[in-house]
MARLO-538835 format. One record per residue: residue in three letters; z, y, x of N, C-alpha, C, O, CB in turn. Coordinates in steps of 0.05 Angstrom, whole numbers, padded with zeros to 5 digits, always signed. Glycine has a CB too. Layout:
REM residues N
AlaZYXZYXZYXZYXZYX
...
This chain:
REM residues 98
Unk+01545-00238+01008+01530-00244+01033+01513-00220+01041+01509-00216+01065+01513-00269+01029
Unk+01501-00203+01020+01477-00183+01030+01500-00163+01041+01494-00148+01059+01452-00168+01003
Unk+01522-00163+01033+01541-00133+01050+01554-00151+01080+01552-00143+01103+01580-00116+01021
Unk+01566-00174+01073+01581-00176+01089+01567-00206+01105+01584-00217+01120+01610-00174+01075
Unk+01547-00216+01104+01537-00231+01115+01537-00230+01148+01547-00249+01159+01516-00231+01104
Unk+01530-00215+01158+01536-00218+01188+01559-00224+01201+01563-00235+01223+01531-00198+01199
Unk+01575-00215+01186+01606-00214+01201+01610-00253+01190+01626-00264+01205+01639-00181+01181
Unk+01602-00268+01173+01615-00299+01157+01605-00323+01196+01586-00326+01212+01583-00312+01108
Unk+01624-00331+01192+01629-00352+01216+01603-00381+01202+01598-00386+01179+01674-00365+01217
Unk+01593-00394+01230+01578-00414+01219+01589-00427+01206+01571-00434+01190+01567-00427+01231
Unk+01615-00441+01197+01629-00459+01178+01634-00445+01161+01645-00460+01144+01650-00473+01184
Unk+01633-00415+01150+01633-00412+01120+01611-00406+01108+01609-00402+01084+01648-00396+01112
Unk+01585-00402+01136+01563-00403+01130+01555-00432+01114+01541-00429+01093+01550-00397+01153
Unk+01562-00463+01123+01548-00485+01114+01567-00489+01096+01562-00506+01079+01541-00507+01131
Unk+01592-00475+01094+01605-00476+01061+01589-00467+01043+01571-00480+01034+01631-00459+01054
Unk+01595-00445+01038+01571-00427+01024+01554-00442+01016+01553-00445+00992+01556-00408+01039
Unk+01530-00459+01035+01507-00464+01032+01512-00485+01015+01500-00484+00994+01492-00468+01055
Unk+01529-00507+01020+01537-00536+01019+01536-00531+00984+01522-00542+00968+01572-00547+01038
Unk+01560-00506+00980+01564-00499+00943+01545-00494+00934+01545-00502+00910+01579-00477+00930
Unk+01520-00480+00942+01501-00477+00924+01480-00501+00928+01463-00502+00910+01489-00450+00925
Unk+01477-00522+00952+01467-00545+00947+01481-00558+00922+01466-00569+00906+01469-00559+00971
Unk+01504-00557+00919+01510-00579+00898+01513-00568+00875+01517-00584+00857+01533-00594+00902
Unk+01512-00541+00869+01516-00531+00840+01487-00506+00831+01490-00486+00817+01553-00513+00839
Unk+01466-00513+00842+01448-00495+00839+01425-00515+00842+01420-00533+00858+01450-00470+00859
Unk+01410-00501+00818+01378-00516+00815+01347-00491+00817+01323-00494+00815+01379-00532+00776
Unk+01365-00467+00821+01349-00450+00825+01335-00452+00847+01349-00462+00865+01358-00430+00823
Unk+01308-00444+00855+01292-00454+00877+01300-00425+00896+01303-00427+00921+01256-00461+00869
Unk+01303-00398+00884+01311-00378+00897+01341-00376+00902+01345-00361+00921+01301-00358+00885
Unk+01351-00380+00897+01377-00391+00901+01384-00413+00924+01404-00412+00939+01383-00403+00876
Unk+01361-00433+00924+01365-00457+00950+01357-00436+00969+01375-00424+00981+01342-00491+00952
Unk+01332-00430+00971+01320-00416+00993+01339-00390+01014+01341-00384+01038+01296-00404+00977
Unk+01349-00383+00990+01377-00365+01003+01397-00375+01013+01405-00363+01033+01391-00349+00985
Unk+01409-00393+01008+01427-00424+01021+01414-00427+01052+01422-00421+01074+01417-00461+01000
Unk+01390-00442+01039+01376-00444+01074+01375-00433+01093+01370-00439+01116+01355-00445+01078
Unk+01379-00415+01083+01376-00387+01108+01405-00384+01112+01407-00387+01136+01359-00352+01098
Unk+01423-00381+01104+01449-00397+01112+01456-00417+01126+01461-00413+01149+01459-00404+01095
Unk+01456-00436+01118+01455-00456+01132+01432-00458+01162+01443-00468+01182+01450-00475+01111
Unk+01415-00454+01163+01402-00443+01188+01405-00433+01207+01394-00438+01229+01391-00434+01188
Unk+01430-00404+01199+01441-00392+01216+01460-00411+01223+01459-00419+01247+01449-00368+01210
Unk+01479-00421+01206+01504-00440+01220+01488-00459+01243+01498-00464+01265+01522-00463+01193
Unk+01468-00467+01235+01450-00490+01252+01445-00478+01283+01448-00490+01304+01416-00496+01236
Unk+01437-00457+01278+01420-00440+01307+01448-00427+01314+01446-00425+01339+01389-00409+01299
Unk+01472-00419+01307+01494-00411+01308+01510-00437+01342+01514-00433+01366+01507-00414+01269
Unk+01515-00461+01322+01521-00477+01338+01503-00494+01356+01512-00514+01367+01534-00489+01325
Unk+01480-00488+01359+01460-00511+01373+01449-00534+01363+01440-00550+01378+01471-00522+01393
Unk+01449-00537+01341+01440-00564+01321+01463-00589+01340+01458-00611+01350+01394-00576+01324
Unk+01489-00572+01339+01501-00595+01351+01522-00603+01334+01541-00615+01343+01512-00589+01377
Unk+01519-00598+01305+01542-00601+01290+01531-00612+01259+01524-00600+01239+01558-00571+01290
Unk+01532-00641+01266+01522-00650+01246+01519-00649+01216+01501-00654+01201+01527-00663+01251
Unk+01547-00640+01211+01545-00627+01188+01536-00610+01182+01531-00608+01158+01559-00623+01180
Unk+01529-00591+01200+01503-00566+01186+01483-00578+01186+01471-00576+01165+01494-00538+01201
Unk+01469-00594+01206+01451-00613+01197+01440-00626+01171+01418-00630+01160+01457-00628+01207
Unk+01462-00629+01168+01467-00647+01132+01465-00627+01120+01442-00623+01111+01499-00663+01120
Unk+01481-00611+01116+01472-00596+01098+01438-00574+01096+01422-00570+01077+01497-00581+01099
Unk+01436-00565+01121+01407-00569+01123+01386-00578+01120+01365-00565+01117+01403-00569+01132
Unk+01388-00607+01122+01374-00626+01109+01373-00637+01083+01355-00651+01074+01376-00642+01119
Unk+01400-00627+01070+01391-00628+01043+01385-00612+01024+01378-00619+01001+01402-00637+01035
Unk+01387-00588+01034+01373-00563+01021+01346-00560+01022+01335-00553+01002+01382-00541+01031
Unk+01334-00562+01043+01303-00576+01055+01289-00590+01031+01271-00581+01018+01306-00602+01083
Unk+01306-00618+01028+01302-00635+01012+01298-00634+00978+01280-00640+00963+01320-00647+01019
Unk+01322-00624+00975+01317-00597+00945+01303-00575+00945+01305-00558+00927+01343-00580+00936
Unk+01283-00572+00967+01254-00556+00959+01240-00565+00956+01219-00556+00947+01242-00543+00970
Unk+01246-00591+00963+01212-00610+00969+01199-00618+00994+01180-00634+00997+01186-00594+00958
Unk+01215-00603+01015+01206-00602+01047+01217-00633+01054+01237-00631+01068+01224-00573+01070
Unk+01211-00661+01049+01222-00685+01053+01217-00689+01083+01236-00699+01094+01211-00707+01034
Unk+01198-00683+01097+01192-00696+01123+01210-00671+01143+01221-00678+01164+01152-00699+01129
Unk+01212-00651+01137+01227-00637+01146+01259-00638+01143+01275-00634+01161+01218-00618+01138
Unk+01264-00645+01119+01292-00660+01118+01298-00687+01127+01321-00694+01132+01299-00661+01094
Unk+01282-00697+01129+01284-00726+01135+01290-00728+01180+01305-00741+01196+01243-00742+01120
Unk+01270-00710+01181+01271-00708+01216+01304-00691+01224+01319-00699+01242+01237-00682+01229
Unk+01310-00668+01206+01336-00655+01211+01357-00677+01200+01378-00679+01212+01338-00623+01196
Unk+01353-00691+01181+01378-00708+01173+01386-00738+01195+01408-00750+01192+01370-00719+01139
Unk+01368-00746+01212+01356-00757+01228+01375-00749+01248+01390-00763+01261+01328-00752+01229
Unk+01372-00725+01250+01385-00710+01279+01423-00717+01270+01441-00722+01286+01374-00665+01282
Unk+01423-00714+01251+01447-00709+01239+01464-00734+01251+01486-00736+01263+01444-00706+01205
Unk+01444-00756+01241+01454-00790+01238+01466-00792+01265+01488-00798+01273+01426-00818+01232
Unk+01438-00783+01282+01446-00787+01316+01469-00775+01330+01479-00784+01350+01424-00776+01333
Unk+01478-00747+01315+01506-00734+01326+01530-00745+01320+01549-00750+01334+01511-00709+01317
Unk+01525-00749+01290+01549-00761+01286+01575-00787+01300+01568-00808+01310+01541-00767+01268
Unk+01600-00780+01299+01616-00807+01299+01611-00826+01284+01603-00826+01261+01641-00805+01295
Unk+01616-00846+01302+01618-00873+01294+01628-00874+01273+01615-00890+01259+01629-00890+01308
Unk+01649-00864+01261+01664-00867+01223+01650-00858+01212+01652-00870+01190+01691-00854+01210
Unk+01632-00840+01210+01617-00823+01196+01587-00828+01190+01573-00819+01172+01619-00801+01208
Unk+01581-00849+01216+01547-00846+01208+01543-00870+01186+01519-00875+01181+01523-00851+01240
Unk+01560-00884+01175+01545-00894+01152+01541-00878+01127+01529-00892+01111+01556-00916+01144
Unk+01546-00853+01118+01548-00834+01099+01518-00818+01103+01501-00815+01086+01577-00817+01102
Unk+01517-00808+01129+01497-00798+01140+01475-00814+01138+01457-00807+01123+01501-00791+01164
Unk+01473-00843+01153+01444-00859+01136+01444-00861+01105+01426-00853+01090+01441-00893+01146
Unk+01465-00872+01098+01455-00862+01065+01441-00850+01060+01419-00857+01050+01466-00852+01050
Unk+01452-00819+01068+01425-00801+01060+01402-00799+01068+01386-00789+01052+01426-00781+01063
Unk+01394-00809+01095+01373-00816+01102+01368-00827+01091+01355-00819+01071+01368-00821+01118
Unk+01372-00848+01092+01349-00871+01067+01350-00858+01043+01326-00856+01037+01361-00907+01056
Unk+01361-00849+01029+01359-00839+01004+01333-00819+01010+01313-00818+00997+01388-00825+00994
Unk+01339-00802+01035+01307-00788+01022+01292-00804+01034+01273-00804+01019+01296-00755+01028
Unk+01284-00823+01056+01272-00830+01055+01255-00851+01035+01232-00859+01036+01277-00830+01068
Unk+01277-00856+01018+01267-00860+00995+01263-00845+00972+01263-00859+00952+01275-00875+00989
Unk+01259-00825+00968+01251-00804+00957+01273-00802+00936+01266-00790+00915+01221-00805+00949
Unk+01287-00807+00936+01315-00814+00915+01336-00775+00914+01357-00773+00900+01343-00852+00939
């Protein structure tokens, strides 16, 4: 990413991000994700719910809950109809601090 980061498309940006949400506990490690995933976010217009999600749960694995909770929020609202019961899950889940 530090050589070739500018040139990576927003969807291999919230790939990227998505793998080290799920296989990384390092806090410098999330934080570098986020900023990934941020770009995919500001990339597409917060119009793509799945960077959302994944945005919001990287947020969430810092500790930023009200901040993940409002972006995962956004997420619920974009989504299709097949999809948004996966998306409240997670909402409630952090909203339950889970």
């Amino acid at each position: 990413m530090k050589k070739y980061g500018t040139e990576v498309r927003a969807d291999m940006l919230n790939s990227f991000a998505w793998t080290v949400f799920e296989n990384c506990k390092d806090a410098n490690c999330i934080t570098e994700a986020l900023s990934w995933s941020k770009r995919s976010v500001d990339e597409t217009q917060s119009k793509e719910p799945a960077y959302l999600d994944t945005y919001a749960n990287l947020l969430y694995k810092l500790g930023k809950k009200d901040q993940a909770i409002a972006m995962q929020q956004k997420a619920v609202d974009l989504v299709t109809a097949e999809n948004k019961a996966q998306y409240q899950v997670t909402l409630e889940k952090m909203k339950k601090g889970k």
